[in-house]
N, CA, C and O atoms as CSV, one atom per row, in Angstrom:
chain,resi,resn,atom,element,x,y,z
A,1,UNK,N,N,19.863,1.449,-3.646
A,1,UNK,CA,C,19.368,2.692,-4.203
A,1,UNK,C,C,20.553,3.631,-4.356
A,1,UNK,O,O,21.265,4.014,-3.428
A,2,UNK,N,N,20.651,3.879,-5.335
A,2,UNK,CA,C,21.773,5.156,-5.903
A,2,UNK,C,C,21.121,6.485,-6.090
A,2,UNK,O,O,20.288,6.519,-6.996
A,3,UNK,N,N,21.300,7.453,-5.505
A,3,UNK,CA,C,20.599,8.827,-5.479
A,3,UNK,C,C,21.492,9.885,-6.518
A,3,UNK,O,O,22.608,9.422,-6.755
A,4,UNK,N,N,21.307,10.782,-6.965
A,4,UNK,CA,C,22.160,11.671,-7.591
A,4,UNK,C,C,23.397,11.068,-7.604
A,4,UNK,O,O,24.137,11.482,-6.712
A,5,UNK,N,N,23.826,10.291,-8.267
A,5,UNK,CA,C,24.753,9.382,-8.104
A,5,UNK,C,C,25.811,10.093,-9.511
A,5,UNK,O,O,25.314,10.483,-10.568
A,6,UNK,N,N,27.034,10.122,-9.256
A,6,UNK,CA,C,28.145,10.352,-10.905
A,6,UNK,C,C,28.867,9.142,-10.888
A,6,UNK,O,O,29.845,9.203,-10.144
A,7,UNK,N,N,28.694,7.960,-11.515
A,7,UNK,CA,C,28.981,6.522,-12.089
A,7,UNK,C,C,30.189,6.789,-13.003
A,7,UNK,O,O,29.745,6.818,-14.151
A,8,UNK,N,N,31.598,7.010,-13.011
A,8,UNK,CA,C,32.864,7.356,-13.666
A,8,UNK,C,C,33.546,5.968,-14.245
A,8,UNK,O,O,34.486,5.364,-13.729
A,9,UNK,N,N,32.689,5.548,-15.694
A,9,UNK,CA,C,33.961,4.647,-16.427
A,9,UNK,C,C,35.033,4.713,-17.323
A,9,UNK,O,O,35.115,5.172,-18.463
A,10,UNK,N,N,36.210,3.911,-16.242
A,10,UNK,CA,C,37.036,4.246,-16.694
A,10,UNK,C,C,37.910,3.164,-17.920
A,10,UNK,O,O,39.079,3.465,-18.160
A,11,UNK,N,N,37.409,2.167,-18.511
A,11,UNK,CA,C,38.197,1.343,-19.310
A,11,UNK,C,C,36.953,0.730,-20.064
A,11,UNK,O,O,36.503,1.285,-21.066
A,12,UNK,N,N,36.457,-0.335,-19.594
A,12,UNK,CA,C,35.438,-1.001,-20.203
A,12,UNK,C,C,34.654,-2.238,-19.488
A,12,UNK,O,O,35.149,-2.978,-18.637
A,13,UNK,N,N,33.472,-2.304,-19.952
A,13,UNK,CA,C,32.883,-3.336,-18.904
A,13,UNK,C,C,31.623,-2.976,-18.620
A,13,UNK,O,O,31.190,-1.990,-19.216
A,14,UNK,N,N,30.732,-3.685,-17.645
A,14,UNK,CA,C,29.647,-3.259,-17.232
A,14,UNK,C,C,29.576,-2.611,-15.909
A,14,UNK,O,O,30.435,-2.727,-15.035
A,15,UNK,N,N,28.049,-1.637,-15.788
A,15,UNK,CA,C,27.982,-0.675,-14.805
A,15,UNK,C,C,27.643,-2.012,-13.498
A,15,UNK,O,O,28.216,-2.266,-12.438
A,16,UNK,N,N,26.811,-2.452,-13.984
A,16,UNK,CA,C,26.143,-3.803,-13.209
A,16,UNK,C,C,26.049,-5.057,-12.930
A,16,UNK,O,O,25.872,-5.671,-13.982
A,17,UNK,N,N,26.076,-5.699,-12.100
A,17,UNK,CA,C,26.229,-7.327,-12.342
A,17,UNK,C,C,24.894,-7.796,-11.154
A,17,UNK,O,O,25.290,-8.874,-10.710
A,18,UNK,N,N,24.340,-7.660,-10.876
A,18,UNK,CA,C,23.450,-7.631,-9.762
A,18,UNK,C,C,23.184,-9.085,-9.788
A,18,UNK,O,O,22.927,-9.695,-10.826
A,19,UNK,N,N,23.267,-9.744,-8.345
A,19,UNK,CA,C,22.675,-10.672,-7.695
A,19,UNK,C,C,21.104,-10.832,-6.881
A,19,UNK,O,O,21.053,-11.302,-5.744
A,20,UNK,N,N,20.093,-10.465,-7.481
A,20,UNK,CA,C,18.711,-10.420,-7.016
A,20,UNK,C,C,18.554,-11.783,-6.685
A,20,UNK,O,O,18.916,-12.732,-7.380
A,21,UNK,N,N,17.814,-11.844,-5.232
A,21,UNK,CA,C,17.176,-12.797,-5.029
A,21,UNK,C,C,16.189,-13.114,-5.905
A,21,UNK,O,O,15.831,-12.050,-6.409
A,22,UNK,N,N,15.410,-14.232,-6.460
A,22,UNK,CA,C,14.082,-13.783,-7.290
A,22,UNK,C,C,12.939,-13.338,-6.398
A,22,UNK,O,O,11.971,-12.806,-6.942
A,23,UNK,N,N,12.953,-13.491,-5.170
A,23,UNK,CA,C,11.922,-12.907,-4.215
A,23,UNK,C,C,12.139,-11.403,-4.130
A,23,UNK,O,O,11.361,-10.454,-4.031
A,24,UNK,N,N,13.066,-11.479,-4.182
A,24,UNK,CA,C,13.518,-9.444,-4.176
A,24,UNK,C,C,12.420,-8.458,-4.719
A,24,UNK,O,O,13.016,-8.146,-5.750
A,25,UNK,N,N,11.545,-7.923,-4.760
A,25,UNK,CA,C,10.647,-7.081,-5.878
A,25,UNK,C,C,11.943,-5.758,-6.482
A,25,UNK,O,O,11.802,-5.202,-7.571
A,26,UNK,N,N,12.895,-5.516,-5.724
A,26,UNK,CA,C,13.938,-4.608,-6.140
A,26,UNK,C,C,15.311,-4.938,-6.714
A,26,UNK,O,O,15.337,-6.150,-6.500
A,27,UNK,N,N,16.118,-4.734,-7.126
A,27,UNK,CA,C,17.287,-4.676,-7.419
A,27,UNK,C,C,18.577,-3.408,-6.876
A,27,UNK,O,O,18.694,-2.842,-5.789
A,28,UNK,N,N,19.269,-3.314,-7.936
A,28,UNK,CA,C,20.552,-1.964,-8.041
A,28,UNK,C,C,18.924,-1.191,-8.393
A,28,UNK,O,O,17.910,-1.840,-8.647
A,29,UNK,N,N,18.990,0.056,-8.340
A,29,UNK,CA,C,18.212,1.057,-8.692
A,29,UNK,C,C,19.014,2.378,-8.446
A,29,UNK,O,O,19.350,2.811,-7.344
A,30,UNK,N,N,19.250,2.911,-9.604
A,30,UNK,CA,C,19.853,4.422,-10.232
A,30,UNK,C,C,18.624,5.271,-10.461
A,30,UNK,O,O,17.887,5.131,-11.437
A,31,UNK,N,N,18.456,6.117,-9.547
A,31,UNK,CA,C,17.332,7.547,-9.408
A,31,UNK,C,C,18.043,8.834,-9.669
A,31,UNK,O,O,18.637,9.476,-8.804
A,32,UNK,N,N,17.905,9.257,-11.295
A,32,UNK,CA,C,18.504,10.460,-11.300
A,32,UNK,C,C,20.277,10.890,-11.016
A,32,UNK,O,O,20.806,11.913,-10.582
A,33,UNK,N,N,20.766,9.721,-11.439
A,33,UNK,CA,C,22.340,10.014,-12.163
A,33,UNK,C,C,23.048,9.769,-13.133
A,33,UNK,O,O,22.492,9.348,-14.147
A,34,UNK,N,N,24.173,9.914,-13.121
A,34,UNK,CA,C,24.892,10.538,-14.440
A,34,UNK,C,C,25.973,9.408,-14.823
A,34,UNK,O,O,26.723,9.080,-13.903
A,35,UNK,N,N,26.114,8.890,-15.833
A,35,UNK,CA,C,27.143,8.206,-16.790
A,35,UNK,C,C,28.128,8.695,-16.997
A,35,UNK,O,O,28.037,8.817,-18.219
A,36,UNK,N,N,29.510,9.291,-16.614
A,36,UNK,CA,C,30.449,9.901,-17.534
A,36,UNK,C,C,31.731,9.333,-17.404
A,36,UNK,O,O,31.569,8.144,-17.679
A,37,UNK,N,N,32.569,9.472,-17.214
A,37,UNK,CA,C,33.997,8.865,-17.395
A,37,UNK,C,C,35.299,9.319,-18.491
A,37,UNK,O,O,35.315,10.493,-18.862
A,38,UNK,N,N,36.434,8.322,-19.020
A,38,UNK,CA,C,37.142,8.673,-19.718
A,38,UNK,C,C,37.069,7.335,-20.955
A,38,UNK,O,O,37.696,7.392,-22.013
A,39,UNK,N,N,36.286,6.316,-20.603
A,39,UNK,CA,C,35.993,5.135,-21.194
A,39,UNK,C,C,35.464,5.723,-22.858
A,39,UNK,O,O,34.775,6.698,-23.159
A,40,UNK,N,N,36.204,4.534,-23.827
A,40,UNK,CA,C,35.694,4.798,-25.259
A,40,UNK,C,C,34.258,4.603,-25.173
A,40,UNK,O,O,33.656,3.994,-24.288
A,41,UNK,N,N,33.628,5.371,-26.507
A,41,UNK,CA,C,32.278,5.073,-26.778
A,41,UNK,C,C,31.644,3.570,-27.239
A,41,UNK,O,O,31.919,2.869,-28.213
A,42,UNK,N,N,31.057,3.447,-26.565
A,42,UNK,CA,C,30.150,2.437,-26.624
A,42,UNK,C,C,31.128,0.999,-26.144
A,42,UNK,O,O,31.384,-0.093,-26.651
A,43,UNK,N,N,31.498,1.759,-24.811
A,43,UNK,CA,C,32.963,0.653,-24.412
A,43,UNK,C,C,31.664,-0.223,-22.797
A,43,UNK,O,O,32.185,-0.884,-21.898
A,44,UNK,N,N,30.279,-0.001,-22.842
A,44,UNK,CA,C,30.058,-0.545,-21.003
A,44,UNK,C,C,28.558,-0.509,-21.569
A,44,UNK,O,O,27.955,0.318,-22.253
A,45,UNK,N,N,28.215,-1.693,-21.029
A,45,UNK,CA,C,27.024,-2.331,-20.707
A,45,UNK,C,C,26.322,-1.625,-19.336
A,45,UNK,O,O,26.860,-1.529,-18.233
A,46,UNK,N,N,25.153,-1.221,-19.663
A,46,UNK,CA,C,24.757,-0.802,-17.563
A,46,UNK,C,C,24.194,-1.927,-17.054
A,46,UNK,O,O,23.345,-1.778,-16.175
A,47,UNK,N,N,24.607,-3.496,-17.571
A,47,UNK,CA,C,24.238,-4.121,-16.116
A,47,UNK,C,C,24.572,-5.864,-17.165
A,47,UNK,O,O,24.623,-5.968,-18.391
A,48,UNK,N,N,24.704,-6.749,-16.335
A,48,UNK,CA,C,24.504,-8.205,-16.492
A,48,UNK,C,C,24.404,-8.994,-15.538
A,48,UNK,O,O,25.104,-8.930,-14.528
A,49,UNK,N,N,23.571,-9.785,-15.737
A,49,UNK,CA,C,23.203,-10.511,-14.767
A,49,UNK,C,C,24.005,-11.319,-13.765
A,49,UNK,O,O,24.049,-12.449,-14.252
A,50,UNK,N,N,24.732,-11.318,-12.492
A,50,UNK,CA,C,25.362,-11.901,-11.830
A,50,UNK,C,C,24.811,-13.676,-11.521
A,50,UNK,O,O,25.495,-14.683,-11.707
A,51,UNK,N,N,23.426,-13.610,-11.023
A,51,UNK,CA,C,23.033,-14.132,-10.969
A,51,UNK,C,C,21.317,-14.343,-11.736
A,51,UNK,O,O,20.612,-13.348,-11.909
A,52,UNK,N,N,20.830,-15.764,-12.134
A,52,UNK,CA,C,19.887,-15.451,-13.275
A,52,UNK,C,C,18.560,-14.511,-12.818
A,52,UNK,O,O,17.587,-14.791,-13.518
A,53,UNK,N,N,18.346,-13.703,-12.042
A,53,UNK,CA,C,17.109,-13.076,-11.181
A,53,UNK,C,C,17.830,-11.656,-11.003
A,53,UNK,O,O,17.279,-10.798,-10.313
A,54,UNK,N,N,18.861,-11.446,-11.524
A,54,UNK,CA,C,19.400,-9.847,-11.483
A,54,UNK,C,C,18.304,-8.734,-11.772
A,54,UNK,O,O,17.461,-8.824,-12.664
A,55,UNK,N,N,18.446,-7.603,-10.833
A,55,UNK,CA,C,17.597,-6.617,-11.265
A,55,UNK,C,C,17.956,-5.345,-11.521
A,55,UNK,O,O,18.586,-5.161,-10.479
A,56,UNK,N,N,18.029,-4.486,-12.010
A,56,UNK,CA,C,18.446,-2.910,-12.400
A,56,UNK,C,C,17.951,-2.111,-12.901
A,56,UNK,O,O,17.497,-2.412,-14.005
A,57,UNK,N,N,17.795,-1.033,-12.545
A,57,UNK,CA,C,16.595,-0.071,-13.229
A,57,UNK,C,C,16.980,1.214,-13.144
A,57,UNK,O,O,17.066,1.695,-12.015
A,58,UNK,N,N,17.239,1.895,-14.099
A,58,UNK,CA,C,17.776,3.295,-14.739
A,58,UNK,C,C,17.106,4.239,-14.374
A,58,UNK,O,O,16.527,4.477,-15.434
A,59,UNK,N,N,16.641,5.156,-13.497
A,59,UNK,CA,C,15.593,6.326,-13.984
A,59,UNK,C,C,15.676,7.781,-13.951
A,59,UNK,O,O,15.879,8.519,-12.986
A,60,UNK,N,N,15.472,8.074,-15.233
A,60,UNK,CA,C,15.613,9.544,-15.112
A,60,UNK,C,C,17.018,9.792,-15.277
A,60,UNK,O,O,17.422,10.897,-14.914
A,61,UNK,N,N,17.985,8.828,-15.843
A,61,UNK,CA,C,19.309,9.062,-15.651
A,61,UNK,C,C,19.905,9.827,-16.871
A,61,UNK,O,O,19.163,9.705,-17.846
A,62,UNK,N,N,21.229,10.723,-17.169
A,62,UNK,CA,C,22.021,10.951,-18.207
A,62,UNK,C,C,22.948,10.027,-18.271
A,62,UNK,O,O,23.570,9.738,-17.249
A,63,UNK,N,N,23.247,9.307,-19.651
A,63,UNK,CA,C,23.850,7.979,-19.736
A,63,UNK,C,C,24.688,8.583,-21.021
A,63,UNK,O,O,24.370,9.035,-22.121
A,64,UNK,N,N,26.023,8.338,-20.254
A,64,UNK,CA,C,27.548,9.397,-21.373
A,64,UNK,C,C,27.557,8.572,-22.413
A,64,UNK,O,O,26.778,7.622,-22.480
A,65,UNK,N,N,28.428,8.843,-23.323
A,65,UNK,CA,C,28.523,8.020,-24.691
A,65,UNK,C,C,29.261,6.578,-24.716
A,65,UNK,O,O,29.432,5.824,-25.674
A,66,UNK,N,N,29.706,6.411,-23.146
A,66,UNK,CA,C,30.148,4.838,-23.184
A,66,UNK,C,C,29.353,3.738,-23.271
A,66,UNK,O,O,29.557,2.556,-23.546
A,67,UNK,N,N,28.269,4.477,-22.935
A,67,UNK,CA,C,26.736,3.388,-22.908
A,67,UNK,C,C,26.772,2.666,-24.003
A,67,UNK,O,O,26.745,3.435,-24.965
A,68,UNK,N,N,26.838,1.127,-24.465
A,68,UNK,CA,C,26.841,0.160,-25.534
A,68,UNK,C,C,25.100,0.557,-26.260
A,68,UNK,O,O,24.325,0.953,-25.389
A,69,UNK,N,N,24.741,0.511,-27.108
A,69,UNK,CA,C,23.105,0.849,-27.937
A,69,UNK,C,C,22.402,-0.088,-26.928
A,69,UNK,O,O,21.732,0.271,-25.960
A,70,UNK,N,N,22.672,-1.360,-27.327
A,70,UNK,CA,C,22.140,-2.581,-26.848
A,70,UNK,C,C,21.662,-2.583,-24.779
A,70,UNK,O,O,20.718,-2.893,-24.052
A,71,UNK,N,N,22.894,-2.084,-24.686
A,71,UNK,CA,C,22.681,-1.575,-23.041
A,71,UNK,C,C,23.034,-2.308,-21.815
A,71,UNK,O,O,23.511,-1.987,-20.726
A,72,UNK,N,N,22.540,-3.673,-22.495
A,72,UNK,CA,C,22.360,-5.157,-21.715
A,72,UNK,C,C,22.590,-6.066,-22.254
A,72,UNK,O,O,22.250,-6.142,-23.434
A,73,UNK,N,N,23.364,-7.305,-21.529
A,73,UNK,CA,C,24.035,-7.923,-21.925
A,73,UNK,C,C,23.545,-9.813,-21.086
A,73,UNK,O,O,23.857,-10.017,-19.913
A,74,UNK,N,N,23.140,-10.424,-21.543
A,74,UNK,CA,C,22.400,-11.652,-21.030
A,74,UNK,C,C,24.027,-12.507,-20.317
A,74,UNK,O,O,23.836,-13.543,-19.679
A,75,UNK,N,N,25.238,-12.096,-20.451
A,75,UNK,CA,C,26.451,-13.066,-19.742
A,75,UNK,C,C,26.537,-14.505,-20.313
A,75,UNK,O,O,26.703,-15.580,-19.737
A,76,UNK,N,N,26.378,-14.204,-21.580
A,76,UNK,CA,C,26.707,-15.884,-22.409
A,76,UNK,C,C,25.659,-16.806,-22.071
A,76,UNK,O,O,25.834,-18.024,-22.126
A,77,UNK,N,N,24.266,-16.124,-21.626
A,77,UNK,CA,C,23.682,-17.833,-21.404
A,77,UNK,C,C,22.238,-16.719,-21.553
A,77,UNK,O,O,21.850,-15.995,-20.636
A,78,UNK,N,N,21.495,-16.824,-23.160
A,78,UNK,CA,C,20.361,-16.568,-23.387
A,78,UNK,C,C,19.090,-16.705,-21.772
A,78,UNK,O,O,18.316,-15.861,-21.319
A,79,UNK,N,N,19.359,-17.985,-21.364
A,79,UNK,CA,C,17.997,-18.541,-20.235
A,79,UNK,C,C,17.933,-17.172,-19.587
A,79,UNK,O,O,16.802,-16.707,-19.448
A,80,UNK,N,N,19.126,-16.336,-19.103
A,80,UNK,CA,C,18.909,-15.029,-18.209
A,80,UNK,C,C,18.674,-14.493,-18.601
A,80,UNK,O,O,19.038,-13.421,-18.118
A,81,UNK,N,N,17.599,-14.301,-20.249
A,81,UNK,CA,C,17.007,-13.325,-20.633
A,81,UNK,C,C,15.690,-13.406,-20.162
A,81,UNK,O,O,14.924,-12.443,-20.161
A,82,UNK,N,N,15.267,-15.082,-19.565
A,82,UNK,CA,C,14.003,-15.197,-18.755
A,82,UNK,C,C,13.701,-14.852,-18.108
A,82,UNK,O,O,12.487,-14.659,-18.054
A,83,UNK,N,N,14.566,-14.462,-17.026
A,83,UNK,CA,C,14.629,-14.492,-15.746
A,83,UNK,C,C,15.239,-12.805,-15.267
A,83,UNK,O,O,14.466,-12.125,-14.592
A,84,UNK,N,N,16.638,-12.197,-15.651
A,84,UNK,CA,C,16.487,-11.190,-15.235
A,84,UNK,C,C,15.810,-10.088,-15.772
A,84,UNK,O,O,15.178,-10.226,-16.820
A,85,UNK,N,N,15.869,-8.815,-15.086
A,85,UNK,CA,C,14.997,-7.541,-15.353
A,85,UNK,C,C,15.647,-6.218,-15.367
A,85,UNK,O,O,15.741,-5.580,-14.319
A,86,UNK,N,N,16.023,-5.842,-16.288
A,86,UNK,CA,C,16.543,-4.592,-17.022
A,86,UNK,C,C,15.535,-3.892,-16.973
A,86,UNK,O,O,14.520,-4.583,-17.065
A,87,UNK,N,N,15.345,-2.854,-16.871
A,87,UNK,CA,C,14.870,-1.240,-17.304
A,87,UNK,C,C,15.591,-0.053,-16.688
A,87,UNK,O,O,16.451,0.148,-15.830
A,88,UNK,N,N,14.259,1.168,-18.177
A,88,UNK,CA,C,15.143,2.306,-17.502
A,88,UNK,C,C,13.762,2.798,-17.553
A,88,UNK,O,O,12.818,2.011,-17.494
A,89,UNK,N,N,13.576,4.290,-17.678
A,89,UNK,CA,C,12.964,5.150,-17.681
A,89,UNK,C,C,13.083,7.097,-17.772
A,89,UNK,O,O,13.001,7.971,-16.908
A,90,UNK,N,N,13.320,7.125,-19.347
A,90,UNK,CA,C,13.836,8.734,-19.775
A,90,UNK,C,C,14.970,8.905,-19.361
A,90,UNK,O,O,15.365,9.890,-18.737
A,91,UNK,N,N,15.657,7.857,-19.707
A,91,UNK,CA,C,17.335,7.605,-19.795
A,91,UNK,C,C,17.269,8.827,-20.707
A,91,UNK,O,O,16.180,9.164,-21.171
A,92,UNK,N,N,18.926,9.839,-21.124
A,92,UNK,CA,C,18.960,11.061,-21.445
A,92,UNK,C,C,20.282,11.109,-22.456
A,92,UNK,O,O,20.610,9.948,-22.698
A,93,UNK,N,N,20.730,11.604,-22.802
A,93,UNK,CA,C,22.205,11.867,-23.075
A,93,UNK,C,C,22.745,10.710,-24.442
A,93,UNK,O,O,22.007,9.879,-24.971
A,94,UNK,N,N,24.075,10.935,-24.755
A,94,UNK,CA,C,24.302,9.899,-25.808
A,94,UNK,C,C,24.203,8.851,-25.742
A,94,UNK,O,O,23.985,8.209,-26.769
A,95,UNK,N,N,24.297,8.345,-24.747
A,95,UNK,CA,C,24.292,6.491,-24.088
A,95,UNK,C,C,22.688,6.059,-24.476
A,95,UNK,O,O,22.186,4.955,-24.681
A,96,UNK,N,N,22.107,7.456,-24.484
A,96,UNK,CA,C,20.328,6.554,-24.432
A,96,UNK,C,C,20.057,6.555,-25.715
A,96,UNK,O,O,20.371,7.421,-26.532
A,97,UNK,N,N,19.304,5.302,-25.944
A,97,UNK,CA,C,19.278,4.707,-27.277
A,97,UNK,C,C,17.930,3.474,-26.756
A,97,UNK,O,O,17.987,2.244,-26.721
A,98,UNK,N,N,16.763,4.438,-26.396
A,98,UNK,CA,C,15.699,2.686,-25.907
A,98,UNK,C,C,15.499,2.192,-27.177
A,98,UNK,O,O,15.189,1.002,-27.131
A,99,UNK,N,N,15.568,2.746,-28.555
A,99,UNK,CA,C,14.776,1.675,-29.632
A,99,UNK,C,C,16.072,1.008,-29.948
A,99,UNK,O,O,15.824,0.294,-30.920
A,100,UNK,N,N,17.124,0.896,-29.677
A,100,UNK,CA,C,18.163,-0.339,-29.924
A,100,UNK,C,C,18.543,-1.110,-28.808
A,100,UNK,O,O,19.436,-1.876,-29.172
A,101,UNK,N,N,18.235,-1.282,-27.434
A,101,UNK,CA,C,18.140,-2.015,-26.188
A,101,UNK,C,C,17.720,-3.468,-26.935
A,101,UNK,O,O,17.029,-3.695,-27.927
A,102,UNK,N,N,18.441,-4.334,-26.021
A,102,UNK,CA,C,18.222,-5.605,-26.192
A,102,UNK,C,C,16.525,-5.647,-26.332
A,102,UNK,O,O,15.962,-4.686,-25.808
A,103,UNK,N,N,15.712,-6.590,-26.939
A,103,UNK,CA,C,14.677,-6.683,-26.813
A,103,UNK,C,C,13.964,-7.313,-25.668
A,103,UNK,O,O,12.746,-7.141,-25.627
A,104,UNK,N,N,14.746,-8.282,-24.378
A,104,UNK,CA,C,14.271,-8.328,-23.324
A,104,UNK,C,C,14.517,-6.939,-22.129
A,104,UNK,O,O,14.566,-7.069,-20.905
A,105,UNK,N,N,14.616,-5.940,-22.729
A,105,UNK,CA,C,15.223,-5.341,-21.709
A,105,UNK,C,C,13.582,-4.408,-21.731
A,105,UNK,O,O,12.763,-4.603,-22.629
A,106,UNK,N,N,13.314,-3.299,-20.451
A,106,UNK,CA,C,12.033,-2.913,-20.489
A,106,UNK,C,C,12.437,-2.011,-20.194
A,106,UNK,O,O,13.437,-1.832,-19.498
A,107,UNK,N,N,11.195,-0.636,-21.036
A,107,UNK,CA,C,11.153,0.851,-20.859
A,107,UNK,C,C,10.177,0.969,-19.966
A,107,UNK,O,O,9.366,0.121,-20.336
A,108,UNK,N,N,9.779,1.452,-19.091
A,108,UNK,CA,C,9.412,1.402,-18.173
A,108,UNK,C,C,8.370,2.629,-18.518
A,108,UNK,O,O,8.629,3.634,-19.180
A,109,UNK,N,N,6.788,2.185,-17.727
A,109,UNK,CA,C,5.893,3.582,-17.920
A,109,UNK,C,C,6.038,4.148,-16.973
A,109,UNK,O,O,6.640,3.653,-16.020
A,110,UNK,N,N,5.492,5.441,-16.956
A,110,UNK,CA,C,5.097,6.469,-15.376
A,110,UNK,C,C,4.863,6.249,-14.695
A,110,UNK,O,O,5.234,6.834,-13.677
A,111,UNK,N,N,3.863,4.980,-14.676
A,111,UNK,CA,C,3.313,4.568,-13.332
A,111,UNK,C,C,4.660,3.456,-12.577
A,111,UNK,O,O,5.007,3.359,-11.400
A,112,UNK,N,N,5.099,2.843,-13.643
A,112,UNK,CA,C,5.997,1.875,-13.056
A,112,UNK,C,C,7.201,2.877,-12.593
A,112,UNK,O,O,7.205,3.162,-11.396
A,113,UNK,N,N,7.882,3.252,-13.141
A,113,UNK,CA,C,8.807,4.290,-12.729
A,113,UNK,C,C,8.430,4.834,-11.160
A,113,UNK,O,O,9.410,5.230,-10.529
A,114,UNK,N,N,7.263,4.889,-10.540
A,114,UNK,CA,C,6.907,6.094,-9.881
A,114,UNK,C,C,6.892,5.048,-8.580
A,114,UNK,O,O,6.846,5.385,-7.397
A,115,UNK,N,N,6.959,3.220,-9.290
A,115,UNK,CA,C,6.950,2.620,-7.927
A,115,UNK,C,C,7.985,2.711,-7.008
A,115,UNK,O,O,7.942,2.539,-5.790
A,116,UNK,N,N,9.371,3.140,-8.071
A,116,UNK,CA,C,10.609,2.904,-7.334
A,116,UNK,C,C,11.531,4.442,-6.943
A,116,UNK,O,O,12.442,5.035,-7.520
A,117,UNK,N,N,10.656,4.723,-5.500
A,117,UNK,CA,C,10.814,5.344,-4.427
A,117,UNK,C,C,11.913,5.031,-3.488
A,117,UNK,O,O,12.171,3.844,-3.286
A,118,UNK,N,N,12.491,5.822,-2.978
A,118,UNK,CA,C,13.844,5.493,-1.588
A,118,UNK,C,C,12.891,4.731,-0.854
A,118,UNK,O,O,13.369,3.660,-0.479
A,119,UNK,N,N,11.426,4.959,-0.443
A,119,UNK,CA,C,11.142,4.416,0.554
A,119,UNK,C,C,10.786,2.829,0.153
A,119,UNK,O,O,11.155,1.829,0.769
A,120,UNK,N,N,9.909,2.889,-1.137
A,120,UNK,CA,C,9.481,1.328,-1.491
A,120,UNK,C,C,10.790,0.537,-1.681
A,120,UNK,O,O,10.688,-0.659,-1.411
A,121,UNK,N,N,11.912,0.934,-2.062
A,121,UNK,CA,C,12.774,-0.115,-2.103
A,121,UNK,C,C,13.684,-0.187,-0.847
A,121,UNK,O,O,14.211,-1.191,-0.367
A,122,UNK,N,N,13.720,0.493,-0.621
A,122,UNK,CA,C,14.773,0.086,0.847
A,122,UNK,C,C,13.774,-0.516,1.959
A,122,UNK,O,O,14.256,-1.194,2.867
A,123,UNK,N,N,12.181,-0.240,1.891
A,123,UNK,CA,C,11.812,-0.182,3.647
A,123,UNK,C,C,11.965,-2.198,3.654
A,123,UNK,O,O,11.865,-2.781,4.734
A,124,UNK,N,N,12.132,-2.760,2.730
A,124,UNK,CA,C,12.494,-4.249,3.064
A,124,UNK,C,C,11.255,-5.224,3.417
A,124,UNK,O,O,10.079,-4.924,3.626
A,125,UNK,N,N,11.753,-6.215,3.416
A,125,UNK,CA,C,10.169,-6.955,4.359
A,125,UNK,C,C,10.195,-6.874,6.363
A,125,UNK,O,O,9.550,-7.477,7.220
A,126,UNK,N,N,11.212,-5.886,6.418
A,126,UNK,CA,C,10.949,-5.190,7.752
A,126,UNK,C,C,9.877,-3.971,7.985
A,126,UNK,O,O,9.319,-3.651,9.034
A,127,UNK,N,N,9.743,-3.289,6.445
A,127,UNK,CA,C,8.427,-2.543,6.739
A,127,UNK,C,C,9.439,-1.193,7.202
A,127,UNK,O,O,9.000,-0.216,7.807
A,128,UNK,N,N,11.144,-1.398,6.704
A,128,UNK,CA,C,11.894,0.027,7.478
A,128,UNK,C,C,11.064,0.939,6.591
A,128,UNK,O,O,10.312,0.629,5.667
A,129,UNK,N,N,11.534,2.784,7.346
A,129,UNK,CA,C,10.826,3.745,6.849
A,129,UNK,C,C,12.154,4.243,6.352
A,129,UNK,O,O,12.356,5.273,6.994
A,130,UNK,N,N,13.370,3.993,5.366
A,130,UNK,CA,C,13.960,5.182,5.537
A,130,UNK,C,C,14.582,6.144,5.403
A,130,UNK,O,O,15.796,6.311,5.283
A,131,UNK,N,N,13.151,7.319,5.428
A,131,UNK,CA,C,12.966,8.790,5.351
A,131,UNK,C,C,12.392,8.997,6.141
A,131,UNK,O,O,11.755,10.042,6.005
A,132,UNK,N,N,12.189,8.287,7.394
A,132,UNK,CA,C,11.522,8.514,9.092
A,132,UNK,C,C,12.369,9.424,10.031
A,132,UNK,O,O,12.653,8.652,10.946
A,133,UNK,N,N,12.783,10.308,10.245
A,133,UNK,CA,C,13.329,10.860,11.301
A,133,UNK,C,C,13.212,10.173,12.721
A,133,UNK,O,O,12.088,9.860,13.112
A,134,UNK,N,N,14.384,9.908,13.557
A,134,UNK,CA,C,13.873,9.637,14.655
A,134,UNK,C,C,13.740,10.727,15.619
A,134,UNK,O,O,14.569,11.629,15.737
A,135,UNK,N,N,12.784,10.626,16.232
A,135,UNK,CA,C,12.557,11.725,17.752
A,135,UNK,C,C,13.074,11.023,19.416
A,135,UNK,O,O,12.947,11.698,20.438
């Protein structure tokens, strides 16, 4: 989980490469930060699949003008368009562009957006809380 996060690219490349288990229900997850850097326009992908079950999900973010249209990038082998899971949700700024995103990639509704909480993705299959204070 990335919180108010400022993501600074500086040459070219992708934001992401994520290794998701496919059991994972989560991935990388960006809540409300910012794209900017010194990188040319339309020089960075925000994510490719490391492994074929990669997960990443944008929300609410400002995405600078290095952002590629397309967004996402399958890593030379179409099959990980099966398998991993791109989205965003009211991505902002010059980088955002959802009607030219790869076509496996997903815009995400309100309700889905609203699953991915600090707490639902971090508490794990330990059931952690954490935004629990201890006493």
């Amino acid at each position: 989980m990335f919180e108010n996060c400022e993501i600074f690219c500086k040459d070219a490349g992708y934001i992401t490469a994520a290794s998701t288990l496919e059991t994972s229900p989560y991935g990388f997850v960006f809540l409300h930060c910012t794209i900017t850097g010194e990188a040319p326009e339309h020089s960075f992908y925000l994510g490719r699949p490391w492994r074929p079950y990669g997960k990443v999900v944008f929300i609410d973010c400002h995405l600078g003008k290095q952002i590629k249209p397309e967004g996402w990038d399958n890593w030379g082998n179409p099959d990980n368009e099966q398998t991993a899971y791109f989205a965003e949700y009211q991505s902002r700024g010059p980088g955002a562009h959802p009607q030219s995103r790869v076509r496996w990639s997903h815009q995400l509704t309100p309700e889905e957006a609203a699953q991915y909480t600090v707490s639902n993705v971090l508490k794990g299959e330990d059931d952690w809380h954490p935004l629990s204070v201890p006493k």
